[in-house]
C-alpha positions as a printed NumPy array, in Angstrom:
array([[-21.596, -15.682, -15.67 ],
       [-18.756, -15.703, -13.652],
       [-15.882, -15.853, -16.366],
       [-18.17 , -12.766, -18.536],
       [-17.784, -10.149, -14.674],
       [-13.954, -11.441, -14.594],
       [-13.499, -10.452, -18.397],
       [-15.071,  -7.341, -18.066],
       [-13.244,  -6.469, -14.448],
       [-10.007,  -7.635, -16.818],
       [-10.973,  -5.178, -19.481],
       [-11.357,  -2.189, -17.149],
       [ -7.926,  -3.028, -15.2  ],
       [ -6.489,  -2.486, -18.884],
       [ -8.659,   0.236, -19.068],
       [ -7.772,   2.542, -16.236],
       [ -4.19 ,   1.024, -15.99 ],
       [ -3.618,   2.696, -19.422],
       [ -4.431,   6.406, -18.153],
       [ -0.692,   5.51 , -15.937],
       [  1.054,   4.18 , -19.23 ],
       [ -0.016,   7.242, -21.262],
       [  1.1  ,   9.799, -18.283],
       [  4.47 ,   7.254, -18.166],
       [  5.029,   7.819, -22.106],
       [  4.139,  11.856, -21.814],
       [  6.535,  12.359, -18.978],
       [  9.212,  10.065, -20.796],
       [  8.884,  12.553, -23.638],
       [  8.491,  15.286, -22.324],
       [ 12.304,  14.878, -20.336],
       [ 13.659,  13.361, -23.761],
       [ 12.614,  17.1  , -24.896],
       [ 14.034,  19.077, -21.723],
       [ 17.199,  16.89 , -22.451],
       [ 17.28 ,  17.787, -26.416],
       [ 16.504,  21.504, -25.665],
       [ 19.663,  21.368, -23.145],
       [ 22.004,  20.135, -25.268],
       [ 21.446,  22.239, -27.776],
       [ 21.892,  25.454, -25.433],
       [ 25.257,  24.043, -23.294],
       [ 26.396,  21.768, -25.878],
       [ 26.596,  19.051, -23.258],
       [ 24.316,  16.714, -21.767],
       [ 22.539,  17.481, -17.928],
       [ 24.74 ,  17.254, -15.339],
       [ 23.333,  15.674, -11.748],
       [ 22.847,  19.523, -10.992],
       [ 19.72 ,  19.11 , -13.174],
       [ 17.694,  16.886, -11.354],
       [ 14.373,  17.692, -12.478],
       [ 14.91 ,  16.233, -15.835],
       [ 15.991,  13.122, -14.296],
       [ 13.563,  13.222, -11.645],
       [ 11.14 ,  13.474, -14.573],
       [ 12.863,  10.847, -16.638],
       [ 12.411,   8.317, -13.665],
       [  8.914,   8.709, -13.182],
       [  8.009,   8.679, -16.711],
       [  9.885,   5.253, -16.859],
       [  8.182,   4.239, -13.223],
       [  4.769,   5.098, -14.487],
       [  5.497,   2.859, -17.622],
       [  6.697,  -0.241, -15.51 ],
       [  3.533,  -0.113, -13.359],
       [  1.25 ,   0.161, -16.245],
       [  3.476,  -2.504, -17.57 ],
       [  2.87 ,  -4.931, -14.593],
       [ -0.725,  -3.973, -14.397],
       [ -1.62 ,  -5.451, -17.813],
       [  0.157,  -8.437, -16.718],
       [ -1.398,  -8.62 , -13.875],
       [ -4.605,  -8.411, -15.089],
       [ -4.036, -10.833, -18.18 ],
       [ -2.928, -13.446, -15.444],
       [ -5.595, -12.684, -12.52 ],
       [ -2.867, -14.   , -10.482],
       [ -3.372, -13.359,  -6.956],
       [  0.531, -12.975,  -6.48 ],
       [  0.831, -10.414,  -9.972],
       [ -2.057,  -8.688,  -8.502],
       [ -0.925,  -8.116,  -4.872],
       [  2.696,  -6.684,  -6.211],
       [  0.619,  -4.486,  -8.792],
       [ -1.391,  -3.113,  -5.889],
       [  1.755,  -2.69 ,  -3.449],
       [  3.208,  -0.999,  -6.624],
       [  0.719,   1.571,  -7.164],
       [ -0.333,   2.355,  -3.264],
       [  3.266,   3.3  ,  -3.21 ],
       [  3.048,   5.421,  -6.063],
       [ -0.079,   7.084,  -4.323],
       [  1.41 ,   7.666,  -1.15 ],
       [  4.237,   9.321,  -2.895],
       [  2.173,  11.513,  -4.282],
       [  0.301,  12.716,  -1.739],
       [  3.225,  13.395,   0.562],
       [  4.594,  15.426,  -1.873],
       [  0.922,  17.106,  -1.989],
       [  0.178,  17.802,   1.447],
       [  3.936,  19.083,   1.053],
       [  3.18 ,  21.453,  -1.184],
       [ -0.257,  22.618,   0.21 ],
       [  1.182,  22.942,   3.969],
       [  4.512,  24.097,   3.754],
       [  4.831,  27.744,   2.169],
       [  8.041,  27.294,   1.569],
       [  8.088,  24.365,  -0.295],
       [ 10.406,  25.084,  -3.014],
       [ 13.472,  24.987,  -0.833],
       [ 12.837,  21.728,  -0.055],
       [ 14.142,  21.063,  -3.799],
       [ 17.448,  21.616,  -5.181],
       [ 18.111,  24.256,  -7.179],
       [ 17.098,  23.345, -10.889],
       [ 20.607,  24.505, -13.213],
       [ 18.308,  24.1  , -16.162],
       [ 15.387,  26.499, -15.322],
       [ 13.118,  23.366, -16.706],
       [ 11.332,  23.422, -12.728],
       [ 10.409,  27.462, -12.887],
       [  8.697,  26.846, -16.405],
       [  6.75 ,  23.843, -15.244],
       [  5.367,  26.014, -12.4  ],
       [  4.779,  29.052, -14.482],
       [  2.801,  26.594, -16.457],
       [  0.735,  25.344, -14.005],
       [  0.34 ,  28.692, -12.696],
       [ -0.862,  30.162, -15.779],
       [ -3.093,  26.555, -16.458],
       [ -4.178,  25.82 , -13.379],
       [ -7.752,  24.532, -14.195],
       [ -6.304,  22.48 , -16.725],
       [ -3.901,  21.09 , -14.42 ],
       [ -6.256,  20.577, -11.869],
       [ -8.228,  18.173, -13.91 ],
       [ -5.347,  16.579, -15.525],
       [ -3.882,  15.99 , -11.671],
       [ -8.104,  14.528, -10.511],
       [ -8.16 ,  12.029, -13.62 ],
       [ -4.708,  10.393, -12.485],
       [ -5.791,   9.731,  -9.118],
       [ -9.13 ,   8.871,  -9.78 ],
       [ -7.587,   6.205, -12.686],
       [ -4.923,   4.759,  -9.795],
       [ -7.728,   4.603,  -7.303],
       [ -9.964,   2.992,  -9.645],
       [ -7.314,   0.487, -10.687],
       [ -6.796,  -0.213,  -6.853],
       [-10.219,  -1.011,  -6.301],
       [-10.68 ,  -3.137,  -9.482],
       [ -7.608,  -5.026,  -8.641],
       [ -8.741,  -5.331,  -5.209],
       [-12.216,  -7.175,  -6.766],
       [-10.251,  -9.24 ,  -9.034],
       [ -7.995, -10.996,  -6.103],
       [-10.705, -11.655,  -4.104],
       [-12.55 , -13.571,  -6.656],
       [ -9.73 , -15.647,  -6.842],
       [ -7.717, -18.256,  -9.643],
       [-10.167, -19.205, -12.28 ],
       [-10.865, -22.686, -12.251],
       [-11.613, -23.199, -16.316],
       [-13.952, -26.076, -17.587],
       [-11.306, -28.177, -14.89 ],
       [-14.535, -30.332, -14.099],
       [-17.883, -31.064, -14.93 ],
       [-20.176, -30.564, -12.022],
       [-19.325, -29.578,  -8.192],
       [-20.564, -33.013,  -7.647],
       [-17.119, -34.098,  -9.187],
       [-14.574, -31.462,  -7.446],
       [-12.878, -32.667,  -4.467],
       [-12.332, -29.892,  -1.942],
       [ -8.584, -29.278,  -1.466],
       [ -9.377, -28.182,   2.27 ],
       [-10.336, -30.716,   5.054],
       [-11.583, -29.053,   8.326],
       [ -9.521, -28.2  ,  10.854],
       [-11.359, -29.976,  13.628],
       [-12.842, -32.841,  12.131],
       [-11.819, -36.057,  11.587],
       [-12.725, -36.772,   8.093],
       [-11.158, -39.65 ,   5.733],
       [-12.174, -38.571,   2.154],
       [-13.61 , -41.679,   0.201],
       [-12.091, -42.192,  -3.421],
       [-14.255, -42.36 ,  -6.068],
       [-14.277, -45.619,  -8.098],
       [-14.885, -45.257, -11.603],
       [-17.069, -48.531, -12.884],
       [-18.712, -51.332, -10.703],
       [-17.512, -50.991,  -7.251],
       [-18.359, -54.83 ,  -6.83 ],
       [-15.811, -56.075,  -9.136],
       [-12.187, -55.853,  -6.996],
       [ -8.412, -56.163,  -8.591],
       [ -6.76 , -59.058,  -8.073],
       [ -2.825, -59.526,  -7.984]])
């Protein structure tokens, strides 16, 4: 019973891990195009003055590495892969809402950017102006997937390694713990007829 709720806590890790790889792969593409588009108009490829095609570039690729680490993660139900997956993403999240309540608060938000040479910035906001519902929903299904995969990861560390078919009964496992305050001598376990002794 217990290795059939891992699998399926496993399976939707994957699951809502792969909403981050597909945003990754769109936002790699989507600053491969920006990048195509400018060199065809200046001839030359984007300077640093065009960070937003960069900026978009790098997330795309950060999004990727996450989802990367989260399938490993989850493959592995390592408690170590799984805390640096979760670290990963909360950081991800917290960026993310900064740069929300940034947005929201501040009215004058946009000089907190540099000035976009390529124009790429004022056509993503004109586009989100113009789709806003859309955008809205897009923006709500990312954050519920990285929440989601938070809380599933969260699940999966704290049910620990999985032990396998390691031993037969509980009757047979030795505790690896000892109590802190007793005084307890663990007793081997002889295998055969305790009577008969080894002689040198």
């Amino acid at each position: 019973m217990g290795r059939m709720i891992r699998s399926c806590l496993q399976s939707a890790l994957k699951l809502v891990n792969s909403v981050a790889g597909f945003v990754g792969v769109g936002l790699i593409l989507y600053s491969l195009w920006m990048i195509r588009v400018w060199y065809r108009q200046a001839h030359a490829f984007p300077t640093a003055d065009s960070w937003f095609i960069y900026t978009s570039l790098g997330l795309g690729v950060s999004f990727c590495l996450i989802a990367f680490s989260g399938h490993i993660a989850a493959e592995t139900a390592n408690g170590h892969c799984l805390s640096c997956y979760m670290v990963l993403v909360f950081l991800l999240v917290i960026l993310e809402a900064a740069i929300t309540a940034d947005v929201i608060l501040n009215r004058d938000w946009e000089e907190d950017f540099p000035e976009d040479t390529t124009g790429r910035f004022n056509g993503l906001k004109d586009f989100i102006r113009s789709n806003f519902e859309l955008c809205k929903w897009i923006g709500l299904v990312i954050v519920v997937a990285q929440a989601m995969s938070l809380f599933v990861a969260m699940i999966l560390r704290a049910l620990g390694p999985y032990h396998g078919n390691c031993y037969d009964s509980d009757d047979e496992y030795l505790s690896a713990r000892l109590p802190l305050l007793r005084n307890q001598v663990q007793h081997t376990q002889y295998v055969g007829d305790p009577s008969v002794q080894c002689r040198k």
